[in-house]
TORGUDO-75781 format. One record per residue (C-alpha): residue number from 0; residue in three letters; x, y, z. Coordinates in Angstrom, 2 decimals, m for minus. Each point is the difference from the previous one (the first is absolute). Layout:
REM residues N
<node nr="NUM" rest="ala" px="X" py="Y" pz="Z"/>
...
END
This chain:
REM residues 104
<node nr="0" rest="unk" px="m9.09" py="11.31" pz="13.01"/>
<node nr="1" rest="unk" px="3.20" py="m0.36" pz="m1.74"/>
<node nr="2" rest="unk" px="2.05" py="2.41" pz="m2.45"/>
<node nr="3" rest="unk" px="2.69" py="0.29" pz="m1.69"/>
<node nr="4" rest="unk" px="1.69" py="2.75" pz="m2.10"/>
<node nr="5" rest="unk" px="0.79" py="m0.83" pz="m3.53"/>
<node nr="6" rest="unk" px="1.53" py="2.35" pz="m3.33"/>
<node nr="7" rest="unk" px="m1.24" py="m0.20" pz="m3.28"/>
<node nr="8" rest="unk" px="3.19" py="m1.06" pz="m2.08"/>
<node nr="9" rest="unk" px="0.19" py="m1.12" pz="m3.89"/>
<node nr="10" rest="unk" px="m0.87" py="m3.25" pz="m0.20"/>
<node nr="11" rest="unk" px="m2.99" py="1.09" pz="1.90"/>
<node nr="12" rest="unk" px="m0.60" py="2.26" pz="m3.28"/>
<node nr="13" rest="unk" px="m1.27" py="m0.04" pz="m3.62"/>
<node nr="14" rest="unk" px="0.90" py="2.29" pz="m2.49"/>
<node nr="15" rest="unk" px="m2.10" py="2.86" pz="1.31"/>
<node nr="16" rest="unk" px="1.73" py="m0.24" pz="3.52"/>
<node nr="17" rest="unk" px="m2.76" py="m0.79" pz="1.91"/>
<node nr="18" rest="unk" px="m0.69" py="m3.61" pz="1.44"/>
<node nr="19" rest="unk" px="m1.28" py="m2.87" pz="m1.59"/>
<node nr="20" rest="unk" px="m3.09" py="m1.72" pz="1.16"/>
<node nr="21" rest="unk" px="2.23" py="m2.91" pz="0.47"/>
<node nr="22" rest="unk" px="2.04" py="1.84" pz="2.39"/>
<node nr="23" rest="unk" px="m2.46" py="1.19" pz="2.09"/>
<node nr="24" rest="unk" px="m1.18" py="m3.23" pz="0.09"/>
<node nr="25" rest="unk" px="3.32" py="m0.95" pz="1.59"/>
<node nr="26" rest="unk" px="0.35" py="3.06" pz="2.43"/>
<node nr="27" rest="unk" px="m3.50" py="m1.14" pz="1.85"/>
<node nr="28" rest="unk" px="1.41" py="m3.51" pz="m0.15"/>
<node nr="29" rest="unk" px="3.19" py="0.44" pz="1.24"/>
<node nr="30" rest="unk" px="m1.29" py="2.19" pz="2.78"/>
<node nr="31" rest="unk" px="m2.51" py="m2.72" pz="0.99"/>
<node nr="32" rest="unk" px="2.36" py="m2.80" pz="0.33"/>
<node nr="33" rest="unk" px="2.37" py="2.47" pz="2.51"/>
<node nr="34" rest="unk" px="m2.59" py="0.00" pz="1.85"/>
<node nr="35" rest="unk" px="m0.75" py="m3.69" pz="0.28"/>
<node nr="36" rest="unk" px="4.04" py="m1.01" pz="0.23"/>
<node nr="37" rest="unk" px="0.32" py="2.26" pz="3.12"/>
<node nr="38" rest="unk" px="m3.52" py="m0.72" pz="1.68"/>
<node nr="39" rest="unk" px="1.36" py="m3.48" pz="1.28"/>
<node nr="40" rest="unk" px="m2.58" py="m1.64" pz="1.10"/>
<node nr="41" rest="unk" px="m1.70" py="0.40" pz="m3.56"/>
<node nr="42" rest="unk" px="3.26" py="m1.11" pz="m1.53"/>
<node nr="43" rest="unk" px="0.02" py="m3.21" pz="2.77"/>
<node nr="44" rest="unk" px="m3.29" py="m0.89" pz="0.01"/>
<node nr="45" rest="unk" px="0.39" py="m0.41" pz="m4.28"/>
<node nr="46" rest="unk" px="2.60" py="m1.97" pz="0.08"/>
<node nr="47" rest="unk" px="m0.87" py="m2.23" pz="2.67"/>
<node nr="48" rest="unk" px="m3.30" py="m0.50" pz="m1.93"/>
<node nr="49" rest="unk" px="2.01" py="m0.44" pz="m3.27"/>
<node nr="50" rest="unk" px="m2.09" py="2.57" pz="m1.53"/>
<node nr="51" rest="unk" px="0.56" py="3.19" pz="m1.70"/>
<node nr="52" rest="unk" px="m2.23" py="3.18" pz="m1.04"/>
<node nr="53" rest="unk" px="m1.57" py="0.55" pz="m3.32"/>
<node nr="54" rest="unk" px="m1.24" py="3.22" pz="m1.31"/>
<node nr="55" rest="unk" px="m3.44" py="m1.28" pz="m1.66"/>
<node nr="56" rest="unk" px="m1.60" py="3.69" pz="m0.75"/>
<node nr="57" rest="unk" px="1.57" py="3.58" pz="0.21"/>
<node nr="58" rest="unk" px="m1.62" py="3.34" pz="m0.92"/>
<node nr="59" rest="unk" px="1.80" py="2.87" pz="m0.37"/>
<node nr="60" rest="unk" px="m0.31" py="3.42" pz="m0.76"/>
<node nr="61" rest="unk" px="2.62" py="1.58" pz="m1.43"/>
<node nr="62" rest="unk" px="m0.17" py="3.93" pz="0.42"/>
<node nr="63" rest="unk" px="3.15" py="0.51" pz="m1.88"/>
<node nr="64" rest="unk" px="2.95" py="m1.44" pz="m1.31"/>
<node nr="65" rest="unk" px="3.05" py="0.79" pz="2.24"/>
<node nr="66" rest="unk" px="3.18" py="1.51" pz="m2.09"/>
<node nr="67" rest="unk" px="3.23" py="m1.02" pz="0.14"/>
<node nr="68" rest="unk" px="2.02" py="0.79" pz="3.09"/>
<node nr="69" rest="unk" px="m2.48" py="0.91" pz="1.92"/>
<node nr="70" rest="unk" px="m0.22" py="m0.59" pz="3.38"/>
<node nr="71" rest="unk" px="m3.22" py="m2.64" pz="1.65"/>
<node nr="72" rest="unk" px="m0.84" py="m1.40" pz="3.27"/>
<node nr="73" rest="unk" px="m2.43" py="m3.34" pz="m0.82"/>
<node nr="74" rest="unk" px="m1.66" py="m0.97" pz="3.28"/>
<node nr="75" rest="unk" px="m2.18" py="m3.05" pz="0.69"/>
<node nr="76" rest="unk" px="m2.65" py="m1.25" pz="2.82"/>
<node nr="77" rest="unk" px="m2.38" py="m3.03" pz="0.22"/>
<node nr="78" rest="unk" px="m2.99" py="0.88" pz="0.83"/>
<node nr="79" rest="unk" px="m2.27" py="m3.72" pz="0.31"/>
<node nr="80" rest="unk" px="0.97" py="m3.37" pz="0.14"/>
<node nr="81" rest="unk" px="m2.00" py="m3.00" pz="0.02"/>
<node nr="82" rest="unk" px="1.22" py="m3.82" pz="m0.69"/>
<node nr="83" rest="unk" px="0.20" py="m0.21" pz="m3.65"/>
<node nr="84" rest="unk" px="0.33" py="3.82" pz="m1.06"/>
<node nr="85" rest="unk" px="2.08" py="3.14" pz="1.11"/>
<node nr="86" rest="unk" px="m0.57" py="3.55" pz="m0.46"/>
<node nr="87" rest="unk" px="2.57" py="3.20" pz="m0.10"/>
<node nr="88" rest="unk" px="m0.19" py="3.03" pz="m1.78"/>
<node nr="89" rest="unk" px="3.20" py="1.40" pz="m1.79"/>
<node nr="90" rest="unk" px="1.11" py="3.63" pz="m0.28"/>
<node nr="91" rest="unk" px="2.59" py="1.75" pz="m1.93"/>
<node nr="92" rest="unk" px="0.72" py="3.77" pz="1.04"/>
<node nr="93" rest="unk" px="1.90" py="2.40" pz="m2.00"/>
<node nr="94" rest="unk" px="2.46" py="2.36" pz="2.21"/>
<node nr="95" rest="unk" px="m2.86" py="2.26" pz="1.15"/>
<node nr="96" rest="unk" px="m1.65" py="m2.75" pz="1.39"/>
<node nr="97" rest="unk" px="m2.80" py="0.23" pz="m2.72"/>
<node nr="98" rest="unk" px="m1.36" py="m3.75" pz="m1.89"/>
<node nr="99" rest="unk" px="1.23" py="m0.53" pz="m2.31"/>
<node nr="100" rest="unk" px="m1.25" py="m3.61" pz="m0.48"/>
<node nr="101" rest="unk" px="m2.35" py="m1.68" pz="1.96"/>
<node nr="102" rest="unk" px="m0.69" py="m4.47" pz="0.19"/>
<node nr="103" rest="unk" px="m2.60" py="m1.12" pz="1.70"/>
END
């Protein structure tokens, strides 16, 4: 598993100071391509194939809307693999370790 530690800051918000979906989006994202950069052989094995990953499906639940400077941990594990497809979940935890949002 890998996480990182992220704040909500204004261009993460809309005019209700909570996050946009699109920011969200880009907090599992961001976390999930940590991961990959500093699992080397991942990041190796990609670009000795000339290959690269694409997110075909994602379902998320979104328990609420985080608000502006608050303070998340986003955390992210694989949990199958087979040639053609990979599997991870995606978490996002609010400071009392609670979901917050949830990708599967």
């Amino acid at each position: 598993m890998y996480s990182t530690k992220r704040y909500v800051y204004a261009s993460h918000v809309g005019a209700d100071k909570k996050m946009t979906v699109g920011a969200v989006g880009d907090f599992l994202g961001d976390c999930e391509q940590y991961q990959m950069d500093r699992d080397t052989e991942v990041s190796d094995y990609l670009r000795s194939h000339n290959t690269a990953v694409y997110v075909a499906a994602r379902q998320t639940e979104l328990y609420r809307f985080p608000s502006l400077n608050e303070k998340l941990e986003v955390a992210t594990y694989v949990y199958d693999m087979t040639p053609i497809f990979g599997f991870r979940n995606t978490i996002i935890y609010d400071e009392s370790g609670a979901e917050v949002v949830a990708s599967f």
